[in-house]
C-alpha positions as CSV (number, residue, x, y, z in Angstrom):
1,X,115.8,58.2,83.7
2,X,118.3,55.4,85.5
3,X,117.5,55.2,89.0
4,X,114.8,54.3,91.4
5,X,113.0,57.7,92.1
6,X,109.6,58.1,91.1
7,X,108.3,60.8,93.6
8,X,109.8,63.9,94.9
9,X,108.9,66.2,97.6
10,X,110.1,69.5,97.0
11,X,110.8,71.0,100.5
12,X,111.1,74.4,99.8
13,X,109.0,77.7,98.1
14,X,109.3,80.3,95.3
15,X,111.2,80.6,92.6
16,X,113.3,77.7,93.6
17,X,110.2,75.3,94.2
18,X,109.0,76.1,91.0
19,X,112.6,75.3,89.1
20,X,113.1,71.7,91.1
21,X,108.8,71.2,89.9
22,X,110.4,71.6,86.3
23,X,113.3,69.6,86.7
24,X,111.2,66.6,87.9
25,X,108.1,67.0,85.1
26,X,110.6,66.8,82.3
27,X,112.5,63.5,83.8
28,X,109.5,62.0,83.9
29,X,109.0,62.5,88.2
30,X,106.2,62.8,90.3
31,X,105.9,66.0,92.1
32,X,104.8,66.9,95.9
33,X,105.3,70.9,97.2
34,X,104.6,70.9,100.6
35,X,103.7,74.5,101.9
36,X,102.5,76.8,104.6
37,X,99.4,78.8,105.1
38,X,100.6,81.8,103.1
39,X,101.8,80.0,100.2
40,X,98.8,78.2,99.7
41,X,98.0,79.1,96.5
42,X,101.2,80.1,95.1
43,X,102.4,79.2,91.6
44,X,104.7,76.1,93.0
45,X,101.5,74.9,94.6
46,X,99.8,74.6,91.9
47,X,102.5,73.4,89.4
48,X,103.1,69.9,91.1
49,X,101.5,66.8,90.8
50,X,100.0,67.1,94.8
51,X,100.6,69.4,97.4
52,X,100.0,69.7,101.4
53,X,100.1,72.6,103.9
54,X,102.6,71.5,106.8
55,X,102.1,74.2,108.8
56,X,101.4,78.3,109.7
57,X,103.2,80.5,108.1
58,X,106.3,81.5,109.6
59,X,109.3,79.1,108.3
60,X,109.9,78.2,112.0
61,X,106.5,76.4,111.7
62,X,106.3,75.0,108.5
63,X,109.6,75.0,106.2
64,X,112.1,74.9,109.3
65,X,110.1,71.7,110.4
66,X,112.2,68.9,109.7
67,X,109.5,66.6,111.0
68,X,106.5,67.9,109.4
69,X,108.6,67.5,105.8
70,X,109.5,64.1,106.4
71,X,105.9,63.0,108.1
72,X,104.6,64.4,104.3
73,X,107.1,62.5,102.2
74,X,105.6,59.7,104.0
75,X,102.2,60.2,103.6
76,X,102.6,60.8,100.3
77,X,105.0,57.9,99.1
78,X,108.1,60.1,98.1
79,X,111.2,58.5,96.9
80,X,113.1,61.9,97.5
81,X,113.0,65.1,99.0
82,X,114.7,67.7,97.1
83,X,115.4,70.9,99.9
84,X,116.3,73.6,97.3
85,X,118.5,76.1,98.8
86,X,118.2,77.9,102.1
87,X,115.7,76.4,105.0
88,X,116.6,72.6,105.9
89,X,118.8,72.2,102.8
90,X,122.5,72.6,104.8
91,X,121.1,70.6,108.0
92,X,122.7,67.3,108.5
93,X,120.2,66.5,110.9
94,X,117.6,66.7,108.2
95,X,119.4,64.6,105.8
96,X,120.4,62.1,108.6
97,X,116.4,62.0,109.5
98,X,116.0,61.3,106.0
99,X,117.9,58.5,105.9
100,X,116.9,57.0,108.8
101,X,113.2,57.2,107.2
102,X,114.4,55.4,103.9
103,X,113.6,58.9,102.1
104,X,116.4,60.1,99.7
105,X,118.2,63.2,100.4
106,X,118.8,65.3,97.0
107,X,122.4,66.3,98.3
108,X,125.4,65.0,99.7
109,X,125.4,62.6,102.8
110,X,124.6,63.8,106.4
111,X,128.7,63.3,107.3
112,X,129.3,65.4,104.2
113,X,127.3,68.7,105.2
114,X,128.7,68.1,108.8
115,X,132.0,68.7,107.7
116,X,131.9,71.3,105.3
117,X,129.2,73.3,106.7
118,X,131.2,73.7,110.0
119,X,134.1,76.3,108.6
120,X,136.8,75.3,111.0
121,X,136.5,71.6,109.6
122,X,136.6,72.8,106.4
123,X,139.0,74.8,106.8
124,X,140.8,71.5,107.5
125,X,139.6,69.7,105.0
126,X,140.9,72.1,102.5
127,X,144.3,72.5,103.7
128,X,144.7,68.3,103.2
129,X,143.5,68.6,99.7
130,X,146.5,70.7,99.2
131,X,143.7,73.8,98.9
132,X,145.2,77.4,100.1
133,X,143.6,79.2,103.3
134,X,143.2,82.9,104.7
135,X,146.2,82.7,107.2
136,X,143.9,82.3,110.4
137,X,143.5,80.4,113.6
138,X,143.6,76.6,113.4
139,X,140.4,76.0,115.4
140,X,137.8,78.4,117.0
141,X,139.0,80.8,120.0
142,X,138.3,80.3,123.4
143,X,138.9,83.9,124.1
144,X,140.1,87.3,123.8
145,X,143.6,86.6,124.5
146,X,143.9,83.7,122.2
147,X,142.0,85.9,119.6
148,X,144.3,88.8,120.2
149,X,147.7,86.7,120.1
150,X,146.5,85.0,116.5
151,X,145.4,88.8,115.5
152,X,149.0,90.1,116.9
153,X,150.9,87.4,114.5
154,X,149.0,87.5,111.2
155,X,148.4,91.4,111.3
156,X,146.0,93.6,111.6
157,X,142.8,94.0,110.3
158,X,141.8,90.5,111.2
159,X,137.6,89.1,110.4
160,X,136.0,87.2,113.2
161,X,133.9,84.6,111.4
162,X,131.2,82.1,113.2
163,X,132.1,78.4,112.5
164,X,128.8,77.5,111.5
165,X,127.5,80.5,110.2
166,X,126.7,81.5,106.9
167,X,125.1,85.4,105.1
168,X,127.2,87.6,106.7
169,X,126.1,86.6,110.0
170,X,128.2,86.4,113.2
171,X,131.1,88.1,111.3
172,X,132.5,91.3,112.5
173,X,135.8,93.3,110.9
174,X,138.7,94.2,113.7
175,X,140.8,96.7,112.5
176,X,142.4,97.7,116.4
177,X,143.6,95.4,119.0
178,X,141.4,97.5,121.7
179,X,138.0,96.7,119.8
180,X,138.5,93.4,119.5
181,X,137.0,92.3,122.6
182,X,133.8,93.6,122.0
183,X,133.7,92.8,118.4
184,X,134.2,89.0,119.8
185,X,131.3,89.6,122.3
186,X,129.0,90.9,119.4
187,X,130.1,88.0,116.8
188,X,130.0,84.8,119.6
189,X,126.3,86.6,120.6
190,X,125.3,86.6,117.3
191,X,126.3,83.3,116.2
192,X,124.9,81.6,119.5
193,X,121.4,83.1,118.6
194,X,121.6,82.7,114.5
195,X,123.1,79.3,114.6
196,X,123.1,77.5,118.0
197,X,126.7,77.9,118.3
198,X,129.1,80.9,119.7
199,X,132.0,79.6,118.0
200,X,134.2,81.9,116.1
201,X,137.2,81.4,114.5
202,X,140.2,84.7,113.0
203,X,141.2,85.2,109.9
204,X,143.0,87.6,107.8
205,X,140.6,90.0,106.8
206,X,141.9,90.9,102.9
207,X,140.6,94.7,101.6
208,X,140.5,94.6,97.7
209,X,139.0,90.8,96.9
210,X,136.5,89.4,94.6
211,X,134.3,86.7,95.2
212,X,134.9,84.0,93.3
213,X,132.9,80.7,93.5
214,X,133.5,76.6,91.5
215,X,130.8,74.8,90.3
216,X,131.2,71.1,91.0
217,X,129.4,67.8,90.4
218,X,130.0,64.9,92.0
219,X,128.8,61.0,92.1
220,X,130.9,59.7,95.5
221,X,133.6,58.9,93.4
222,X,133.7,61.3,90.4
223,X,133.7,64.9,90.3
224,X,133.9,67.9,87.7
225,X,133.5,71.9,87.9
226,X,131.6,73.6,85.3
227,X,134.0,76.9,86.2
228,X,133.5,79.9,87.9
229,X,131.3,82.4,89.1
230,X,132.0,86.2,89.7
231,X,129.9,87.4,93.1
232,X,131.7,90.1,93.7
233,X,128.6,92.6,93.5
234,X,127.3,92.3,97.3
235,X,126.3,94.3,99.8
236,X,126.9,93.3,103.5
237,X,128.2,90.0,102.4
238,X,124.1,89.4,100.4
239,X,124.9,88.8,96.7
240,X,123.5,91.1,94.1
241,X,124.9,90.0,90.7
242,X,126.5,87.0,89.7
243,X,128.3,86.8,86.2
244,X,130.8,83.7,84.3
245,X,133.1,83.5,83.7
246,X,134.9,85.6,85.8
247,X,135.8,89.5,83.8
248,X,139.4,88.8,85.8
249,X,140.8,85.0,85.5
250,X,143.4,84.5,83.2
251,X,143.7,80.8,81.5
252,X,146.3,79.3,84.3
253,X,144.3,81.3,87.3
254,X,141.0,79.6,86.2
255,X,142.8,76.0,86.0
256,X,144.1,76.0,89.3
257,X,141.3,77.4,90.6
258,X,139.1,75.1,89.4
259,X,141.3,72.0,90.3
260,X,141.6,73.3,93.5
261,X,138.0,72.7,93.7
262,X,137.8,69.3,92.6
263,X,140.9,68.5,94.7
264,X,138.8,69.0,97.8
265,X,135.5,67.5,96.7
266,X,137.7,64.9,96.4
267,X,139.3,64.4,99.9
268,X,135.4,63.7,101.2
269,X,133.9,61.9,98.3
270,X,131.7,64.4,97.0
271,X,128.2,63.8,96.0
272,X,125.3,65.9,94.1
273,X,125.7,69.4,93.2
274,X,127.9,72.0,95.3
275,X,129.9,75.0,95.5
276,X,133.3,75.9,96.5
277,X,133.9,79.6,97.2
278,X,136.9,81.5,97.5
279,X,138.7,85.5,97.7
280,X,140.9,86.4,95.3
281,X,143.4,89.1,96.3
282,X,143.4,91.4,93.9
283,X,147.0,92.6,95.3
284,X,148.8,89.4,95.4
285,X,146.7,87.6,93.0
286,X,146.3,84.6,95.2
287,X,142.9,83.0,95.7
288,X,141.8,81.3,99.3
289,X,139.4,79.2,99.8
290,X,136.3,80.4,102.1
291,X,133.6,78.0,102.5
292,X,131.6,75.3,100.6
293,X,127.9,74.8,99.9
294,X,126.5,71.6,99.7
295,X,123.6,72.8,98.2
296,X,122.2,74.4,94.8
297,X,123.0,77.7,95.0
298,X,120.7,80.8,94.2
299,X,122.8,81.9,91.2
300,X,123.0,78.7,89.3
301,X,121.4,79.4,86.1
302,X,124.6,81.6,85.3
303,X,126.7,78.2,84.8
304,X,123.4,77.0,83.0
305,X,123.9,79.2,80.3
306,X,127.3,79.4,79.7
307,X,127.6,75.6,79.9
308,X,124.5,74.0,79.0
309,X,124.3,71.9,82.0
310,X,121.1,71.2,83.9
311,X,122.4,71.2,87.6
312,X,119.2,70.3,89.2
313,X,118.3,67.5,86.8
314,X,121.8,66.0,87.5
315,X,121.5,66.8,91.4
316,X,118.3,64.3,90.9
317,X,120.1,62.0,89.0
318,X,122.8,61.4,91.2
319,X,119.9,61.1,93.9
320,X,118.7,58.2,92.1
321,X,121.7,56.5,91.6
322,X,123.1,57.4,88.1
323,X,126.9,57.7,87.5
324,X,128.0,61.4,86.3
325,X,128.7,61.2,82.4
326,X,130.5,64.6,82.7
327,X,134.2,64.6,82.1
328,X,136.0,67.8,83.0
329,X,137.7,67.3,79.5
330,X,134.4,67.7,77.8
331,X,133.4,70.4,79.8
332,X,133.0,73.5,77.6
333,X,131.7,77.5,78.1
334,X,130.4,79.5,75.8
335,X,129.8,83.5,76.2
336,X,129.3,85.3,79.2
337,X,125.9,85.3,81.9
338,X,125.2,87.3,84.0
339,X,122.3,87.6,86.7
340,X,120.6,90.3,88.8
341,X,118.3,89.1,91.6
342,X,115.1,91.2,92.1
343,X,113.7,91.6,95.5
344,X,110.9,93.1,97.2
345,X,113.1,95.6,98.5
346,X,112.9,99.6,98.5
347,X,117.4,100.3,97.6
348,X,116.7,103.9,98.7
349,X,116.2,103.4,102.6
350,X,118.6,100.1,103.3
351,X,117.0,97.6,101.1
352,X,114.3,97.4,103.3
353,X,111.6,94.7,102.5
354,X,108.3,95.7,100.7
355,X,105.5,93.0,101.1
356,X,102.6,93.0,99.2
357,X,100.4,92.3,96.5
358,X,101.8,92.2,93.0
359,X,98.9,94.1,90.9
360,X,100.9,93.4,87.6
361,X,103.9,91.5,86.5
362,X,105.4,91.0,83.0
363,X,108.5,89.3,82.6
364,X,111.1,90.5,80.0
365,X,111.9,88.1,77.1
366,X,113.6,87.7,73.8
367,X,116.9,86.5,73.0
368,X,119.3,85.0,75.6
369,X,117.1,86.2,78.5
370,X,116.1,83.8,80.9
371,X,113.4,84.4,84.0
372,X,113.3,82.3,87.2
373,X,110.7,83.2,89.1
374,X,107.0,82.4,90.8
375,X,105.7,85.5,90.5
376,X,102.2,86.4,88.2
377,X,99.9,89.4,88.5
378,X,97.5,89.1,91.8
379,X,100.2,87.3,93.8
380,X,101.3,88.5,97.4
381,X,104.7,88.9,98.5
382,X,104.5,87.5,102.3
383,X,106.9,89.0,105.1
384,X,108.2,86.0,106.2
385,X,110.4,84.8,103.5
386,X,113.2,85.7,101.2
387,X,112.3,88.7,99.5
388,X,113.6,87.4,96.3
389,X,111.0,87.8,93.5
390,X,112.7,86.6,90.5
391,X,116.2,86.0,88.6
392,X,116.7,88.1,85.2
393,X,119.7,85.7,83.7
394,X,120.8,87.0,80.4
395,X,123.6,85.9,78.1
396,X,125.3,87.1,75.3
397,X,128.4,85.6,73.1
398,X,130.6,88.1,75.8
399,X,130.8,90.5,78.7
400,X,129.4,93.6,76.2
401,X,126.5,91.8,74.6
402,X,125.5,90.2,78.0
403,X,125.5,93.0,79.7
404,X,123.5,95.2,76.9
405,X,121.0,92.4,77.2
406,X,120.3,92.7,80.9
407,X,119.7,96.5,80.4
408,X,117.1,96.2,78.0
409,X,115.7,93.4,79.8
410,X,115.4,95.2,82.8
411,X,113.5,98.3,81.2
412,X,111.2,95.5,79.8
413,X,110.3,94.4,83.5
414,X,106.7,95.5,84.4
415,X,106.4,94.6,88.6
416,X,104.0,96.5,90.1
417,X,102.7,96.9,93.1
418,X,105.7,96.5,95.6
419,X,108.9,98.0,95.4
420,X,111.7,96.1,93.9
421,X,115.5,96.8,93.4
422,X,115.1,97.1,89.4
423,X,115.9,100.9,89.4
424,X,119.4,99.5,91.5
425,X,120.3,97.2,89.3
426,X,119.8,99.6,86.2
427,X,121.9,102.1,88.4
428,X,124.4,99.7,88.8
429,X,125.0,98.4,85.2
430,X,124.9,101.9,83.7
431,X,128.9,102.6,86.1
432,X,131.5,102.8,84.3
433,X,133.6,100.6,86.8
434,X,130.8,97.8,87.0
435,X,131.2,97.6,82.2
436,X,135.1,97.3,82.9
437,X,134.4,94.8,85.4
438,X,136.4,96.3,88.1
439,X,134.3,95.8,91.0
440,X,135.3,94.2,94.3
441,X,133.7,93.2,97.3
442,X,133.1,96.6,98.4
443,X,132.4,98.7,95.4
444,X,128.2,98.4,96.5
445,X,129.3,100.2,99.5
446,X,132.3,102.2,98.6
447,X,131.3,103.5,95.4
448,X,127.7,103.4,94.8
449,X,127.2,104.0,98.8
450,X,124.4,101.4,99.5
């Protein structure tokens, strides 16, 4: 491959780890996983090239340890570090103390993830690319009468959203002036102790919206989207499902969509793999931008298959100093993907997580059914981490044929041993609403009553 990178370190665990590992083997890279106690002798682990326990278990002590990560790329002579998704891989100060350390960040520059992981300079960002927002507040509030005057103006109900927050968190839903004080004091408290910061900024809080989400690629100076995703299947703001393309774009909603996207990746010089995510009103048919993710993102394979694009091996590319090759006029889908995530998680009493051992694991197969995952027979399922165990992708040449995949695949699944939201997801593609893809951000919650 072009480039300079010979060794990477991938900073991260599970099923992600394991897909970077692959990325890496079949450009010809060097591999380190760093890991803590209770990964030890996970799949990952023993996949790359050389490996290293940086710390005790908890992530706080070992894959939330910027220094530790970096003081192993050392030690081991890595080019690169690749942070996955999650953990370190949205912290400037990570990618800044890569760079200061002459260690390549596999992402966009420290500036970069400044900017667009703070939501209020996004925000701003988007609005110069010409890129429509939630009507909102400019900035974050500095109280509840500032809060209460934006509310007042743009209408009631109103979301209170943390700047720098991210999964739901530090968000709360105001639908009367008179709870909006302590909904404020609830969302500033919990962004202070999630994120470091209490800042929270109001927007228009739209009822009937789907999720919709761009792919993009970008060099510094070129960028591309692969099109969309459909994450509309969540369940307090955690995605469930992810499908492409989208079962509601029209032609001339996709392409403004998408351009929209590039427009802003644009504006700040864009570099390695990302995602720009937007609502789309389902009663005005307008589309707003939300947030951006300078990161690889959990549901990624779905683009995979539907373009036949490797994102990761290009995020490494990029990395190591190749120009993108990708032009948007060559850009082409083909069917429909869609992907269930299976957790460790019992869907009966709140998705509650259920660690464990894995006595037996078989993973579905056949045609157009992908598996990303780290999981074998014998393997524990810590309670530290994500409970994600593996992604069940499956495509089909449309909606129909994808979708009839993904239900024999998931009565092929053999997991044993912990509880896992299999029986959910089988649940949840045999409604009728979910096969004429009419499901909005709420439907989990509204209609299935999770």
């Amino acid at each position: 491959m072009a480039g300079p990178l010979r060794r990477v370190l991938v900073a991260n665990r599970g099923e992600i780890a394991l897909r970077v590992i692959r990325a890496c083997r079949e450009l010809g890279l060097e591999t380190v996983a760093v890991h803590s106690e209770a990964d030890s002798d996970s799949l990952p682990v023993r996949a790359a090239d050389q490996a290293v326990c940086i710390g005790h278990a908890p992530s706080a002590k070992s894959y939330l340890d910027p220094r530790a990560i970096v003081g192993a790329a050392l030690a081991y002579r890595a080019d690169a570090i690749h942070p996955g998704y999650g953990f370190l891989s949205e912290k400037a100060a990570f990618a800044e103390l890569c760079a200061e350390q002459g260690i390549t960040f596999v992402g966009p520059d420290a500036g970069v993830i400044a900017q667009m992981g703070d939501k209020i300079a996004a925000r701003r960002v988007a609005k110069a690319a010409g890129v429509p927002t939630t009507p909102g507040s400019e900035g974050a509030v500095a109280d509840r009468a500032q809060a209460l005057k934006i509310a007042l103006e743009i209408g009631f109900p109103v979301l209170l959203k943390a700047a720098a927050g991210g999964g739901g968190r530090g968000m709360r839903i105001v639908t009367r002036a008179e709870d909006l004080e302590r909904l404020l004091g609830e969302a500033m408290g919990e962004a202070a102790v999630a994120f470091g910061d209490p800042a929270i900024y109001v927007e228009r809080y739209l009822t009937n919206v789907r999720h919709i989400e761009i792919q993009v690629l970008g060099d510094g100076e070129h960028v591309v989207h692969l099109g969309e995703r459909d994450c509309s299947v969540q369940r307090r703001n955690q995605k469930l499902v992810e499908e492409a393309p989208s079962p509601v774009l029209d032609a001339e909603l996709r392409r403004r969509i998408g351009e929209s996207a590039v427009a802003l990746c644009r504006q700040v010089g864009y570099k390695s793999a990302g995602t720009v995510e937007y609502i789309l009103d389902q009663n005005s048919g307008e589309f707003y931008f939300m947030e951006m993710n300078t990161r690889i993102q959990v549901e990624h394979p779905v683009t995979e298959m539907v373009t036949g694009v490797d994102l990761v091996k290009w995020q490494l590319r990029i990395a190591g100093g190749e120009k993108l090759s990708l032009r948007q006029e060559g850009i082409r889908t083909h069917g429909h993907a869609i992907e269930c995530r299976i957790n460790a998680e019992d869907h009966e009493h709140g998705f509650a997580p259920c660690p464990g051992r894995v006595a037996d694991y078989l993973a579905p197969g056949g045609p157009g059914v992908r598996v990303d995952s780290h999981m074998e027979s014998g393997c524990e399922v810590p309670p530290y981490y994500d409970s994600l165990l593996a992604k069940v992708i499956c495509w089909g040449e449309n909606r129909e044929e994808a979708v009839a995949r993904m239900r024999r695949a998931l009565g092929e699944i053999r997991l044993e041993g912990v509880k896992t939201t299999v029986a959910f997801h089988r649940q949840l593609l045999e409604h009728a609403e979910f096969c004429a893809g009419r499901c909005n951000t709420r439907f989990v919650h509204d209609v299935l009553g999770y």
